[in-house]
C-alpha positions in Angstrom: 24.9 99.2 133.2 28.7 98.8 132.4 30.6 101.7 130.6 32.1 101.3 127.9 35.3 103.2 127.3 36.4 105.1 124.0 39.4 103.4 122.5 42.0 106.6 122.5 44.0 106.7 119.6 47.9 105.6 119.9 49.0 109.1 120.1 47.1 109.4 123.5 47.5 107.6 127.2 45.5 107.8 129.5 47.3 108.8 132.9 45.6 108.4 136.8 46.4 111.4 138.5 45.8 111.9 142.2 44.9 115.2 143.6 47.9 115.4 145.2 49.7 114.6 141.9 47.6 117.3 139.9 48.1 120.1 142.5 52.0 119.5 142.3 52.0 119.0 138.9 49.8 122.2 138.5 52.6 123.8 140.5 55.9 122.6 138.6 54.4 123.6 135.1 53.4 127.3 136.8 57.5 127.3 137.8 59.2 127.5 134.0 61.3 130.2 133.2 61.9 131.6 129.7 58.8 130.7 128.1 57.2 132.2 125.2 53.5 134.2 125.4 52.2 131.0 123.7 54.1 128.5 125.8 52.7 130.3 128.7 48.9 130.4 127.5 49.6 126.9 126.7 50.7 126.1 130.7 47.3 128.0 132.1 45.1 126.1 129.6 46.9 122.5 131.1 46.9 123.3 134.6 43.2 124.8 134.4 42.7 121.1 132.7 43.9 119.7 135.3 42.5 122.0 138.4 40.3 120.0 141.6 36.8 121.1 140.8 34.9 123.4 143.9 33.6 120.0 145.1 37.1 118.2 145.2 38.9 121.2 146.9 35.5 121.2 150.0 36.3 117.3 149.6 39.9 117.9 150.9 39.5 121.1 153.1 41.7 123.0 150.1 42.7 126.5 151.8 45.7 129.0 150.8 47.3 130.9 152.8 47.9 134.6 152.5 51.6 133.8 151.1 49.9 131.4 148.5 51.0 127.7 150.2 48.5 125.5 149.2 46.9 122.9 152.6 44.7 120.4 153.1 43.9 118.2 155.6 46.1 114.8 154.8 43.1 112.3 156.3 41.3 113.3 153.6 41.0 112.4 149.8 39.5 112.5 146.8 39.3 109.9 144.1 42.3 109.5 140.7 41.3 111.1 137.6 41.9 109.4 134.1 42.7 112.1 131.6 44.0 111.5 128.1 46.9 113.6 127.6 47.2 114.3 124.3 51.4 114.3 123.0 51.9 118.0 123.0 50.4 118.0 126.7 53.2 115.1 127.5 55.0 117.1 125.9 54.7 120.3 128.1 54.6 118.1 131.1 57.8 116.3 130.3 59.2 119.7 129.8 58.2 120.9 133.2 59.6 117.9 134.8 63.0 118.3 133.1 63.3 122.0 134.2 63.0 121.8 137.3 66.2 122.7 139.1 66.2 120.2 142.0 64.2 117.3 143.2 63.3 116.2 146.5 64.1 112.8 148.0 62.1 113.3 150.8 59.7 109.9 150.8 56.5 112.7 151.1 57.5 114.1 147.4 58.6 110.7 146.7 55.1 109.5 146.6 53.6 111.9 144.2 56.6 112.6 142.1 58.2 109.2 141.5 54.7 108.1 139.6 54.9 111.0 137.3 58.1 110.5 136.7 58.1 106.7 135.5 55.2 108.1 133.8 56.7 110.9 131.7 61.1 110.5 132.1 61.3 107.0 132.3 64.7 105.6 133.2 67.3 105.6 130.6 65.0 108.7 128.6 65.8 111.3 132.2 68.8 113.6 131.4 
């Protein structure tokens, strides 16, 4: 039986995310500075959106270590997940991704990073 998907409205794209992609993302929206008790309880409400379930974190061998750095055993992976980010969740996101205060170059951040950013700062809208 084939699936049929919803039609999302124009205010809503849907966006592939790899695992890696979420857990850094998940990371660069906990970094902001100077946010408002809303804006924060808005960031937890995204990233728990946007979590690995139990079964995705076995999947990958997820462990943190006592100083909180996040591992996994690279052989492994787990498959994209569609979500349909609404425009005050781009919103957030693009935030996020402008406030960070340096990006890496390194071709290991440049695989996760460089998708979200075509995604969300696309040339010629990046400050």
């Amino acid at each position: 039986m084939k699936r049929i998907k919803k039609a999302l409205p124009p205010e809503v794209r849907a966006v592939a995310l790899s695992f890696v992609q979420r857990l850094n993302l998940h990371a660069v929206l906990g970094a902001q500075h100077n946010v408002s008790v809303n804006d924060v309880r808005s960031i937890w409400k995204l990233q728990e959106r946007i979590a690995l379930s139990p079964e995705e974190e076995s999947a990958i061998d997820l462990t943190e270590s006592a100083d909180g750095k996040i591992q996994w055993n690279v052989l492994k992976s787990t498959p994209d997940v569609d979500y349909d980010f609404k425009p005050v969740e781009r919103h957030r996101i693009t935030a996020a991704l402008k406030s960070l205060p340096v990006f890496s170059a390194s071709p290991a951040d440049r695989k996760w990073l460089e998708p979200l950013l075509d995604e969300f700062l696309p040339e010629g809208d990046a400050e």
